[in-house]
N, C-alpha and C positions, 0 to 999 in steps of 0.2 A: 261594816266589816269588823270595826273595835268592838263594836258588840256581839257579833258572831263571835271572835277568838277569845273573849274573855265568858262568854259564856260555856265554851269550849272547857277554859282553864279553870273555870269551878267546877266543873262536873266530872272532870276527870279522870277521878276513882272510877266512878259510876260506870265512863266510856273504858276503862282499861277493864275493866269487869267480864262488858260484855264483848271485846274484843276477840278474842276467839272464839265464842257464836259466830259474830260476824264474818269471821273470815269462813270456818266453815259452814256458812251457809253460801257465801258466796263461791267457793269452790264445791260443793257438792250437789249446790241448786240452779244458780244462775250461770255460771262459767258450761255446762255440759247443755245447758239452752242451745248451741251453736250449735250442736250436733246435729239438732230437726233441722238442718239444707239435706241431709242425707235424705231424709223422705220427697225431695223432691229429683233425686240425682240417681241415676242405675248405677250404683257403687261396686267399683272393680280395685283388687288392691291391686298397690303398686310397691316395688321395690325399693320406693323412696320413702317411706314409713306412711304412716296414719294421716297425717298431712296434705304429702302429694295423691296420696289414693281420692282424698277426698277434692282438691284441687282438680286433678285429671279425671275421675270419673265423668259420666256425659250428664246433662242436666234434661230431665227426661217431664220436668212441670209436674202436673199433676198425676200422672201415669200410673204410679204404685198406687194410689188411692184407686182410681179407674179399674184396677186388675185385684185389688182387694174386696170392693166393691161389689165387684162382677164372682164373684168366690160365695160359693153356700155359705165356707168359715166364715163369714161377715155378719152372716143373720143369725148362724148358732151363736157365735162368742158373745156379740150384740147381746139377745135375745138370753142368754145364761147371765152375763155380767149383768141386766139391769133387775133382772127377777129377782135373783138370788137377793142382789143389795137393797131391793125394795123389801123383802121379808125381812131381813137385814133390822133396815133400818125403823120400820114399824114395827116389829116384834121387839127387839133391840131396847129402842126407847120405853115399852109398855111395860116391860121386864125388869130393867134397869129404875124406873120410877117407882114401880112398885114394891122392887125390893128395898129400896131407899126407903119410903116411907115404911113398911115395915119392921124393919132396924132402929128408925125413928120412934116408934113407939114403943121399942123395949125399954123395960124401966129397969131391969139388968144389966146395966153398963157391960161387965165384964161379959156377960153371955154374949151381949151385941159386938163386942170385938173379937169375940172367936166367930162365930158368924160372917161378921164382916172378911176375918180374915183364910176363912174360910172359901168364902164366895170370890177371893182376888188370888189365890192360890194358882188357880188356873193359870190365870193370864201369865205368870211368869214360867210356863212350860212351853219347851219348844216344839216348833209344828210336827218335827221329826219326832219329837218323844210324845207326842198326842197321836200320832199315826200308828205309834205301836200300840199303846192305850186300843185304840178303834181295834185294829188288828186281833188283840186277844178276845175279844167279843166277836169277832165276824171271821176269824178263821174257818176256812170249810173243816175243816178235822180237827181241832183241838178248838174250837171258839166256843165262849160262852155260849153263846144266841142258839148257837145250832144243838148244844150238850141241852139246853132246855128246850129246845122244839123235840127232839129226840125223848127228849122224858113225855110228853106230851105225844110221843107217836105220828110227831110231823118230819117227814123226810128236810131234811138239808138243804140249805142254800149257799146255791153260790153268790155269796154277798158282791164278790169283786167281776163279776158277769151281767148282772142285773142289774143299768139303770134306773127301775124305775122305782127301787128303795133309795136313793143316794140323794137326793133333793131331799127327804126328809134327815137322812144320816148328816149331813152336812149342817143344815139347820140346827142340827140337835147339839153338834159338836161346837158350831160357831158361839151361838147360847150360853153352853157349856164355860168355854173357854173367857169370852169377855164380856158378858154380861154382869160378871162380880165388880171388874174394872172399872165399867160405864155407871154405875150406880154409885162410886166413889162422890162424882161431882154432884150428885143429887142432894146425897147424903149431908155434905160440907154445906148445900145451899140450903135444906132443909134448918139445919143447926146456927145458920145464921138468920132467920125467920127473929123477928119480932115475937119473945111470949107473950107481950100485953095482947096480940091478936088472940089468941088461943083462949086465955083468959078473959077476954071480953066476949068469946062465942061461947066458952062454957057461962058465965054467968045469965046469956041469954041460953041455955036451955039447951046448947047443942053437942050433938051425938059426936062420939070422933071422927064417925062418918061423913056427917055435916062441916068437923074441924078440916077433914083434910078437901073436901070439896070444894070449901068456902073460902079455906084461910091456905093451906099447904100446896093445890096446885095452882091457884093465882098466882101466889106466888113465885112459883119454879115455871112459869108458862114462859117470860122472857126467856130462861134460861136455854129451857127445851126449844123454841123458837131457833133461837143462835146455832145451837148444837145440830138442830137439825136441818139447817142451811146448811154448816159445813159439811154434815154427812151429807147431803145430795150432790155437792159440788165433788164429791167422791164416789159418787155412783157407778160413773166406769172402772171406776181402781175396784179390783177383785184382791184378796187376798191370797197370793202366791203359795203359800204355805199350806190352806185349807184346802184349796184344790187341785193340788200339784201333790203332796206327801201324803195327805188323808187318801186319796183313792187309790196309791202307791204308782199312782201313770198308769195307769190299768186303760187299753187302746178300745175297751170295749164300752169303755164309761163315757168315752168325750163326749158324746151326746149330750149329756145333762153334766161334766164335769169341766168342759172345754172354756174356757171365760178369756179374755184379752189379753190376759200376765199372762197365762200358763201358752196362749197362742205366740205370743211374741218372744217368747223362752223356747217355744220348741222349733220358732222359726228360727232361730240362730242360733241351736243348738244342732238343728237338724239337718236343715236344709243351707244356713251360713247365711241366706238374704238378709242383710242390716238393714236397705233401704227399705224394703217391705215393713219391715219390725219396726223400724223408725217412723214409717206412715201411721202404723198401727197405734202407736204411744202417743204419736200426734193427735191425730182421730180424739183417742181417749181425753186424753187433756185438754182438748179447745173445747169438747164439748161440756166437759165437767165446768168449764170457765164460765161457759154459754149458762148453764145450769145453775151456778152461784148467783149471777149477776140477776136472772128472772126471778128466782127464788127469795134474793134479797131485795127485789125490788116490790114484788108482791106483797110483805113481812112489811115494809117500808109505808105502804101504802097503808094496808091495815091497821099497823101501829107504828109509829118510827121509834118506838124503843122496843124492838122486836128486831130491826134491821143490824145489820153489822157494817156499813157504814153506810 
């Protein structure tokens, strides 16, 4: 115990540092955890606040899951959330590596940080002001896309009616937006690379080709290993923003734009069922947990320095 509290009292700083992390993570993360009893409860308010509704509502087991389940929504939202994130996250990573090494091999510093700052520009614009971005291209009457089909003598589209252009519109946008972001970490791991490697494949003869094959993604292979554990453990997490303001809620889209956020957003926007919505975010996140732990165990087996713990 003396050695607990005085290890305490030297590190102090350190702990008063990260003290407000802590706290909010602990209110933001783990305190709103109590909430999932609501997915197993048929939640009725009550006059006594938030509390007693959730106290006195009836405990109904597994039941929203059963009647979720039993819902087509199940298989579309399922079925859109794990595609999307699978392109996602394979294209994502190829893209993001690529342009890392890329950047990597300018011998123009300054070029390579307009570039760079280029490519991360995106990331800090909001889904709502990327939605209008999209918009001035896909307008039926004033949009790009259709002002050059139209010079080309090809009748008009309605962008925001037709499904089956919107799986690539999405893709392209997602890309778009944070793929400059995701090559950030590459970049920093590329720059921390040993030169003696590099210098010892050029003097045996090798092409940059051969440098980044041999020496550049060996390299970055942990990394991308880790990185893409935690993206799969987020496979059911859809991005709310992308699929919600990009197609502007357009009713004719959900087929290919409906994903789990924007289900459980419209179920408690629309219809007011928490306990459903709360099955739903349950669902998502035990499986995403289920996801991590095979994924890192796989990684684990392989290599154990590929694992995350």
């Amino acid at each position: 115990m003396k050695t607990f509290l005085s290890n305490l009292y030297q590190n102090r700083t350190w702990l008063i540092m990260v003290l407000p992390g802590t706290i909010w993570f602990l209110v933001l993360a783990y305190l709103p955890m109590a909430g999932n009893i609501l997915a197993f409860k048929d939640y009725r308010f009550d006059p006594g606040g938030f509390i007693a509704s959730v106290v006195n509502s009836d405990w109904v087991g597994f039941e929203n899951f059963r009647f979720l389940f039993s819902t087509n929504d199940a298989w579309v939202i399922t079925r859109n959330t794990i595609l999307y994130n699978l392109i996602f996250i394979v294209g994502g990573l190829v893209l993001a590596v690529t342009l890392a090494i890329l950047i990597s091999q300018l011998v123009n510093r300054k070029l390579a940080k307009i570039y760079q700052t280029g490519m991360l520009f995106p990331h800090f614009l909001s889904w709502v002001v990327v939605s209008y971005f999209v918009f001035t291209f896909l307008s039926v009457d004033r949009g790009l896309a259709n002002n050059v089909l139209d010079w080309f003598g090809v009748e008009a589209i309605s962008w925001y009616n037709e499904p089956k252009y919107w799986p690539f519109i999405l893709t392209f946008t997602n890309f778009w937006k944070g793929v400059g972001f995701a090559s950030i970490v590459y970049i920093a791991a590329i720059a921390g690379i040993n030169r003696d490697y590099y210098e010892a494949a050029m003097i045996d003869g090798a092409s940059k080709w051969q440098q980044i094959r041999h020496v550049t993604l060996p390299a970055l292979m942990p990394l991308i290993v880790i990185l893409t554990i935690l993206d799969i453990g987020n496979i059911f997490n859809a991005d709310f923003g992308l699929f919600y303001q990009v197609p502007r809620d357009s009713g004719t889209l959900y087929s290919v734009t409906n994903v789990i956020d924007t289900y459980v957003y419209r179920g408690l926007m629309q219809l007011g069922d928490i306990s459903m919505t709360t099955a739903a975010g349950l669902y998502q996140s035990f499986v995403g947990l289920i996801l991590v732990l095979i994924t890192n165990y796989i990684a684990g087996k392989i290599d154990p320095d590929y694992a995350l713990f």
